[in-house]
C-alpha positions as a Python dict, from the first residue, in 0.01 Angstrom:
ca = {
    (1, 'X'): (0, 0, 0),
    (2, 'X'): (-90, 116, -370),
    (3, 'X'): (-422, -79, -288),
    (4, 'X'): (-501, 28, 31),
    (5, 'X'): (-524, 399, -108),
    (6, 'X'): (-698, 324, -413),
    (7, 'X'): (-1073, 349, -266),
    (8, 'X'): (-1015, 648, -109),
    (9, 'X'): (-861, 799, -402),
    (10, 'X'): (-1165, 674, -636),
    (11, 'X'): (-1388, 845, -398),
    (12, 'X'): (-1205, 1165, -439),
    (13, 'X'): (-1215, 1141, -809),
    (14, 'X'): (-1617, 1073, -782),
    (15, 'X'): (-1711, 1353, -522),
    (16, 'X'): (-1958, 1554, -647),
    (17, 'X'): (-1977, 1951, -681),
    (18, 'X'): (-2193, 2013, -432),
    (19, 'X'): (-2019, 1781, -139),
    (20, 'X'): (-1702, 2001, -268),
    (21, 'X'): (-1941, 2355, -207),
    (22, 'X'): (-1987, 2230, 101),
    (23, 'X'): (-1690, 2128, 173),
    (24, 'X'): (-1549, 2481, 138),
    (25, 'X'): (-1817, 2644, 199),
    (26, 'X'): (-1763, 2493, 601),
    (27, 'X'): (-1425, 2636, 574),
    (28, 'X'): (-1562, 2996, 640),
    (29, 'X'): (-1642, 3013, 965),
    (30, 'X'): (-1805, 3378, 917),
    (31, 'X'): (-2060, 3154, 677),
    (32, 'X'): (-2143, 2911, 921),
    (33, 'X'): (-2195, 3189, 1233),
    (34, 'X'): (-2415, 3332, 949),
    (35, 'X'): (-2626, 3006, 891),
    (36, 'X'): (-2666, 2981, 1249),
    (37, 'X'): (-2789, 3309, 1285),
    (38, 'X'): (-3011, 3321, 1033),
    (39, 'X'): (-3108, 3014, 1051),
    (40, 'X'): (-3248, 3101, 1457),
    (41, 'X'): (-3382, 3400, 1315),
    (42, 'X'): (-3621, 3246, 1097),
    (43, 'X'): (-3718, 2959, 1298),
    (44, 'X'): (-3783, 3271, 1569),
    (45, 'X'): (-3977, 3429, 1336),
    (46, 'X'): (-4223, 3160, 1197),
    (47, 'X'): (-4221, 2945, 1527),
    (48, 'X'): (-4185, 3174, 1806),
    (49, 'X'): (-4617, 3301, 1810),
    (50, 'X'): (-4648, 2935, 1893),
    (51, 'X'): (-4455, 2960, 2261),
    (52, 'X'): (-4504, 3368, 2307),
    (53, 'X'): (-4873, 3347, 2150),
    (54, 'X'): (-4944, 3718, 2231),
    (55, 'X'): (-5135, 3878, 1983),
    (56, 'X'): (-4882, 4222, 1837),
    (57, 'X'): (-5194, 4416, 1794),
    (58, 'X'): (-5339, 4351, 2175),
    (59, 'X'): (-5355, 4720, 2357),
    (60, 'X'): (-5279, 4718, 2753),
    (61, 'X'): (-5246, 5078, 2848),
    (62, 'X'): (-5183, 4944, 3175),
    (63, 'X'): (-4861, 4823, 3078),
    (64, 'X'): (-4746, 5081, 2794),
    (65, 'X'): (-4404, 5176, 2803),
    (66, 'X'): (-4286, 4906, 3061),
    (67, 'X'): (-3954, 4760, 3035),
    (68, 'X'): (-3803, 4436, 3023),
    (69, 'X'): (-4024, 4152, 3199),
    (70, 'X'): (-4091, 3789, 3207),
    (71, 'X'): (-4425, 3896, 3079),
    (72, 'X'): (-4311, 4149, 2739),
    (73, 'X'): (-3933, 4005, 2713),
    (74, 'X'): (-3858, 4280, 2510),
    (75, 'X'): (-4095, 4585, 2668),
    (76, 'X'): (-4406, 4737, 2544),
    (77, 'X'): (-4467, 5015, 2359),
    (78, 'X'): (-4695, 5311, 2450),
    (79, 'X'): (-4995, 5190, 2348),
    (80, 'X'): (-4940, 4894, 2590),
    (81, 'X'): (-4835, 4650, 2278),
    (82, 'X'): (-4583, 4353, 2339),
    (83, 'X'): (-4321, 4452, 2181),
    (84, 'X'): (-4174, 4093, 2166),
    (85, 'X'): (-4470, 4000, 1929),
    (86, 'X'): (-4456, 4287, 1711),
    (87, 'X'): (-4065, 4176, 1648),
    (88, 'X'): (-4134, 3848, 1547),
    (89, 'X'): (-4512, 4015, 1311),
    (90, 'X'): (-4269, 4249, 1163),
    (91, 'X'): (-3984, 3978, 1076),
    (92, 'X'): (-4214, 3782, 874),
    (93, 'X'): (-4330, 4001, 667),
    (94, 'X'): (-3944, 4209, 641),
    (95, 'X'): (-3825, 3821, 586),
    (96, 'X'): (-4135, 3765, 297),
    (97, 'X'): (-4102, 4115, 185),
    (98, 'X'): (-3672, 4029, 133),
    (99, 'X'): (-3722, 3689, -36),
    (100, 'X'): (-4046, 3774, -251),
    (101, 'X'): (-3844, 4071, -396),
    (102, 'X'): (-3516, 3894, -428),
    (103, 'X'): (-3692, 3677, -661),
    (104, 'X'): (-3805, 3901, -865),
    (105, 'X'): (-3480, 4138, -930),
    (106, 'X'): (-3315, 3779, -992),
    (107, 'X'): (-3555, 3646, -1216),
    (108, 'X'): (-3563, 4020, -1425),
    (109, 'X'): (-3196, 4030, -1405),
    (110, 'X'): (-3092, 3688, -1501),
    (111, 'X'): (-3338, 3697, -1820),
    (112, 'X'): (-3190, 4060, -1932),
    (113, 'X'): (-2844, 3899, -1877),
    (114, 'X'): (-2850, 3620, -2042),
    (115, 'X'): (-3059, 3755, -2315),
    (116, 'X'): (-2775, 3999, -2372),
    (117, 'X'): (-2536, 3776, -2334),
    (118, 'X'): (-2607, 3531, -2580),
    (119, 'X'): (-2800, 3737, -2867),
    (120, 'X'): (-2555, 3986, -3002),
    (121, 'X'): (-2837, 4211, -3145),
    (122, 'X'): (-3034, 4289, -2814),
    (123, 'X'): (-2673, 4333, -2627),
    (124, 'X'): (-2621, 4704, -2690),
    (125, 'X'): (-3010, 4796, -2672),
    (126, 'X'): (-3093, 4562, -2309),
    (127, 'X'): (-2708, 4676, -2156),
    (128, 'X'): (-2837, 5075, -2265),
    (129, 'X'): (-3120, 5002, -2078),
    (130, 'X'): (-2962, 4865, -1766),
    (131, 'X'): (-2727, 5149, -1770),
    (132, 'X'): (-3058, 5397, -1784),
    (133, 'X'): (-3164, 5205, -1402),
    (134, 'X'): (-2836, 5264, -1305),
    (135, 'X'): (-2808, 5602, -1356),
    (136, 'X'): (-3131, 5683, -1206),
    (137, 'X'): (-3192, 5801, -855),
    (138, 'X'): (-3320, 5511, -668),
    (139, 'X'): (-3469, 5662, -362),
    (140, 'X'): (-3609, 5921, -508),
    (141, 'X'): (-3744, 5735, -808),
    (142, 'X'): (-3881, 5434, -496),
    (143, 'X'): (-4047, 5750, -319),
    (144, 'X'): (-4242, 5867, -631),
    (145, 'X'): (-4375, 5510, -741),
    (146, 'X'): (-4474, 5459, -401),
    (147, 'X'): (-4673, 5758, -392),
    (148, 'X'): (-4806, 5740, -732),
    (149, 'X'): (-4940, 5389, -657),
    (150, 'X'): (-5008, 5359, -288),
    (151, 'X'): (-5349, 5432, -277),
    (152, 'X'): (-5483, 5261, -592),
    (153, 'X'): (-5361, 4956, -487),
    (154, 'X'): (-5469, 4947, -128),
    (155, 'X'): (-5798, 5062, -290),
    (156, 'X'): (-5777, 4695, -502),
    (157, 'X'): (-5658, 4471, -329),
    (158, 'X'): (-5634, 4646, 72),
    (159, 'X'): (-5417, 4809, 297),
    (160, 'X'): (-5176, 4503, 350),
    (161, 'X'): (-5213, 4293, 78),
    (162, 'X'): (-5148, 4668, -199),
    (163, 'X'): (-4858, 4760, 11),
    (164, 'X'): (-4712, 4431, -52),
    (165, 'X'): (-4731, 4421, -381),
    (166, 'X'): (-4630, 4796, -406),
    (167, 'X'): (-4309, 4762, -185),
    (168, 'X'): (-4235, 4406, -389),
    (169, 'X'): (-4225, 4551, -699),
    (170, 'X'): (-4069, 4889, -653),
    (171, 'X'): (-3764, 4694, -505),
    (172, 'X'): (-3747, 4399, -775),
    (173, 'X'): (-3700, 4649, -1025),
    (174, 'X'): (-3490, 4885, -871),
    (175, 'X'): (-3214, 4567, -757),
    (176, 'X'): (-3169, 4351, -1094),
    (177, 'X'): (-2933, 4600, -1259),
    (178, 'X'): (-2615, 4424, -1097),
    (179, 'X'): (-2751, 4071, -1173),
    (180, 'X'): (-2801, 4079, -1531),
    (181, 'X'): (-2432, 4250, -1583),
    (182, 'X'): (-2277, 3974, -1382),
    (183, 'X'): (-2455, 3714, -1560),
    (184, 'X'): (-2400, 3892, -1912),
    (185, 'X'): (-2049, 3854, -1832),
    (186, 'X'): (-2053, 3486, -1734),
    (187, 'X'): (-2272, 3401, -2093),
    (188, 'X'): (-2067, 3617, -2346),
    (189, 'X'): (-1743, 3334, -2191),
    (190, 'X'): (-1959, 3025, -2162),
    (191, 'X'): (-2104, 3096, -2497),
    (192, 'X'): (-1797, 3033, -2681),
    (193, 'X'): (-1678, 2716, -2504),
    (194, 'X'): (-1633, 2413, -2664),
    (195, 'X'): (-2008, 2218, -2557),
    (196, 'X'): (-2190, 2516, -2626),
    (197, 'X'): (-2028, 2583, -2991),
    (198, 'X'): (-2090, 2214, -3064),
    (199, 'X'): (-2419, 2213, -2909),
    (200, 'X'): (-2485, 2469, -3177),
    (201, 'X'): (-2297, 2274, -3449),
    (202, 'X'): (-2554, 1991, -3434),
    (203, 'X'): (-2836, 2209, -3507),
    (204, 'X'): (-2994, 2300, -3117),
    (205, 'X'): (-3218, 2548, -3077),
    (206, 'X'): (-3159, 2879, -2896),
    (207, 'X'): (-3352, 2801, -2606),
    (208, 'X'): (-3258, 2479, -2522),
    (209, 'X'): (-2890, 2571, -2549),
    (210, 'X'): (-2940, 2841, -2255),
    (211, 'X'): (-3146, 2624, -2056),
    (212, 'X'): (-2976, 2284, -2081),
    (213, 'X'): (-2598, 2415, -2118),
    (214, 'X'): (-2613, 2811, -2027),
    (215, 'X'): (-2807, 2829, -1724),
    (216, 'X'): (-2692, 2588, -1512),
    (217, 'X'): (-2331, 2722, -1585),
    (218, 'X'): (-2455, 3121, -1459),
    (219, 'X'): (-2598, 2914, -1172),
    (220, 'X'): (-2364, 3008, -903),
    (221, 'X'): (-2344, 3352, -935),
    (222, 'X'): (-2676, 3343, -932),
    (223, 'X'): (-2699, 3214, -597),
    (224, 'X'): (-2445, 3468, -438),
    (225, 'X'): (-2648, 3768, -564),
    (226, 'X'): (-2982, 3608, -427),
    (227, 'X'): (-2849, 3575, -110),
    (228, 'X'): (-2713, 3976, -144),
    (229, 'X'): (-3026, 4032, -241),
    (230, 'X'): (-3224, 3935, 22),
    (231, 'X'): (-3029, 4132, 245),
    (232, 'X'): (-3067, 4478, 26),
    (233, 'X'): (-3433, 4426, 27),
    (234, 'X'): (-3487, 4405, 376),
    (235, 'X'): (-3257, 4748, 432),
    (236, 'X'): (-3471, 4914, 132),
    (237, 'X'): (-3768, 4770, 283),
    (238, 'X'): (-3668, 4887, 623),
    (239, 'X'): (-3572, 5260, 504),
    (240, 'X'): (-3929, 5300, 348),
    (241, 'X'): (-4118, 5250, 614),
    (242, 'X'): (-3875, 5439, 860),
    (243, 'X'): (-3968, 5711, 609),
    (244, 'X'): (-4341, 5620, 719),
    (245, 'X'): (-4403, 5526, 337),
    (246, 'X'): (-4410, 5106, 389),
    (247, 'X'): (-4693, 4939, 570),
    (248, 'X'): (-4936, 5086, 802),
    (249, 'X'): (-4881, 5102, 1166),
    (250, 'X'): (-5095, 4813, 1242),
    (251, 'X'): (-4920, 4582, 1045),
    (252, 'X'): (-4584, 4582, 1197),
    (253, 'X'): (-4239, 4536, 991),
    (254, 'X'): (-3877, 4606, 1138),
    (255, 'X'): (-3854, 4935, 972),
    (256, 'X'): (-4174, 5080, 1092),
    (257, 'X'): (-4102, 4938, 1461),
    (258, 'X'): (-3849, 5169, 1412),
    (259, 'X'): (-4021, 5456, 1258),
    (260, 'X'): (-4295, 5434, 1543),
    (261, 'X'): (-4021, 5412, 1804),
    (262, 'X'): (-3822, 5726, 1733),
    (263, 'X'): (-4015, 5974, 1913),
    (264, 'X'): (-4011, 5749, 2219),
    (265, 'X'): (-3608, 5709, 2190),
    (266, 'X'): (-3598, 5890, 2479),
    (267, 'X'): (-3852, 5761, 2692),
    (268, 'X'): (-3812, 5404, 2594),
    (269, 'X'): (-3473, 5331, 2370),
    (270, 'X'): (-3572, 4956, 2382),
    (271, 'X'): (-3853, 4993, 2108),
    (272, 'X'): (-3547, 5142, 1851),
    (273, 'X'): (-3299, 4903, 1988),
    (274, 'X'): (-3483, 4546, 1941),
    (275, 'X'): (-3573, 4595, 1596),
    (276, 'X'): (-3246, 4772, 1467),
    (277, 'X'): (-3079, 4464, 1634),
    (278, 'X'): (-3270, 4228, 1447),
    (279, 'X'): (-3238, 4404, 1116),
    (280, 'X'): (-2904, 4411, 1171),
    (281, 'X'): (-2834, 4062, 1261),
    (282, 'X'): (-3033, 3943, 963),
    (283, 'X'): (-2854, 4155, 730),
    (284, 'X'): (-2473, 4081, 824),
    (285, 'X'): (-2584, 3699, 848),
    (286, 'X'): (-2715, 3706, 489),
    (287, 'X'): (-2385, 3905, 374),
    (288, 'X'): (-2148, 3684, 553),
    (289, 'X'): (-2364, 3356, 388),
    (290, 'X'): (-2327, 3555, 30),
    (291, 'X'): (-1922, 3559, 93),
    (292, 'X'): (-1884, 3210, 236),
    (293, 'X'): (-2086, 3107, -96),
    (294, 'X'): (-1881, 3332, -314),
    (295, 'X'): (-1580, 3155, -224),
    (296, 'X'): (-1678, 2797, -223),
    (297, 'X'): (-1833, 2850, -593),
    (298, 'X'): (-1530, 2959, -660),
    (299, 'X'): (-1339, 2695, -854),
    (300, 'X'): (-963, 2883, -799),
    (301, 'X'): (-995, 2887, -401),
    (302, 'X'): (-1210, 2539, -430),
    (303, 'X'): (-934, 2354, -527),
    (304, 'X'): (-711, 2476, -284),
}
């Protein structure tokens, strides 16, 4: 009997971490709706012009403001566009526009973290200054860089490509604030464990004692605030250009599908509804993926 059980108790013993996330992580089933979701969302996105190949930008006044048809599955809008095609234009770039600036607030915020975290002299001065971006007004402050900026750097590098960059940055470094005191946290505990006190004991540099024991131990909370943080881009992202300050009209996003579509609410309620829906969709996917991850990083509920 004792032998019959021993494989499958050696294979317990050897599982790895990840088949462990995983294994949790399958548990939520609010997680794995989200994955699905998601998941469709972005195949739609970057696979869909390839079955519906109508171009967003095409004008037929003959069919503006039509409704739902086997020809424009989700409308038109009154300049005759397919309103289909601008949804799935506009998710790309909201979908780049989310990931691009995810990466940067994580990348800002995990360097002032851990910085602070691990070298007592730059704690008070870099946790001061993360205070500072906390206490400032972050639409306001977004509407002023935006302004300030807009049109030098559609004059440099053009309409699409400046805007970009513009809406990119403002939101990386308006979104790391909660990152680096989460991961400041995590160091100032790792720090004084046992491997990294006699990783220091032997002589081992600064550096290579947060990237080869510190780092990989502030991974996981990592990874639930960049999946967070895609999802608060694409709402910031969204809110600017409902406010008409994002990209131009001819370059369609979900937040200025539904900036163009408010004074037709009326008229045509579809060209509000489609993008809100998507935006929506994408954003409680993303959150529900962030909780599912939270938990399964967990080691307390994990070994449940």
């Amino acid at each position: 009997m004792t032998d019959a059980l021993a494989p499958e108790r050696a294979a317990a013993r050897h599982r790895s971490l990840w088949l462990d996330v995983w294994l949790q992580f399958r548990t939520h089933r609010g997680a794995l709706v989200g994955v699905v979701v998601f998941g469709l969302i972005v195949v739609g996105v970057l696979f869909g012009p390839l079955i519906h190949d109508v171009d967003p930008q095409y004008l037929d006044y003959k069919s503006k403001n039509q409704g739902m048809s086997w020809a424009h599955p989700m409308g038109t809008d009154n300049l005759g566009r397919d309103m289909f095609a601008q949804v799935l234009a506009g998710g790309r770039t909201s979908l780049a526009v989310g990931v691009t600036a995810m990466a940067l607030s994580l990348t800002l915020g995990t360097f002032v973290g851990v910085m602070a975290g691990f070298f007592r002299p730059l704690e008070g001065p870099l946790m001061r200054f993360t205070d500072l971006f906390l206490a400032l007004p972050i639409l306001p402050l977004l509407l002023v860089i935006i302004m300030l900026f807009r049109d030098p750097l559609r004059t440099a590098f053009g309409p699409e490509i400046g805007i970009f960059i513009l809406i990119v940055f403002v939101i990386g470094i308006t979104s790391w604030m909660q990152t680096a005191r989460i991961v400041r946290g995590e160091v100032l505990a790792i720090k004084e464990r046992e491997f990294v006190l006699a990783a220091r004991s032997i002589g081992t540099r600064p550096h290579r004692i947060i990237l080869r024991h510190l780092f990989p131990n502030v991974l996981s909370p990592i990874m639930v605030s960049a999946t967070l943080g895609v999802a608060q881009a694409i709402i910031t992202e969204s809110a600017l250009s409902f406010l008409g300050l994002g990209f131009p009209s001819d370059f369609p996003t979900w937040g200025r599908l539904l900036y163009d579509g408010v004074p037709f609410l009326n008229l045509t309620p579809d060209r509000v509804i489609w993008p809100g829906l998507a935006i929506s969709l994408t954003v409680l996917s993303v959150n529900y993926m962030g909780d599912g991850l939270r938990d399964a990083l967990d080691p307390r509920i994990r070994g449940r």
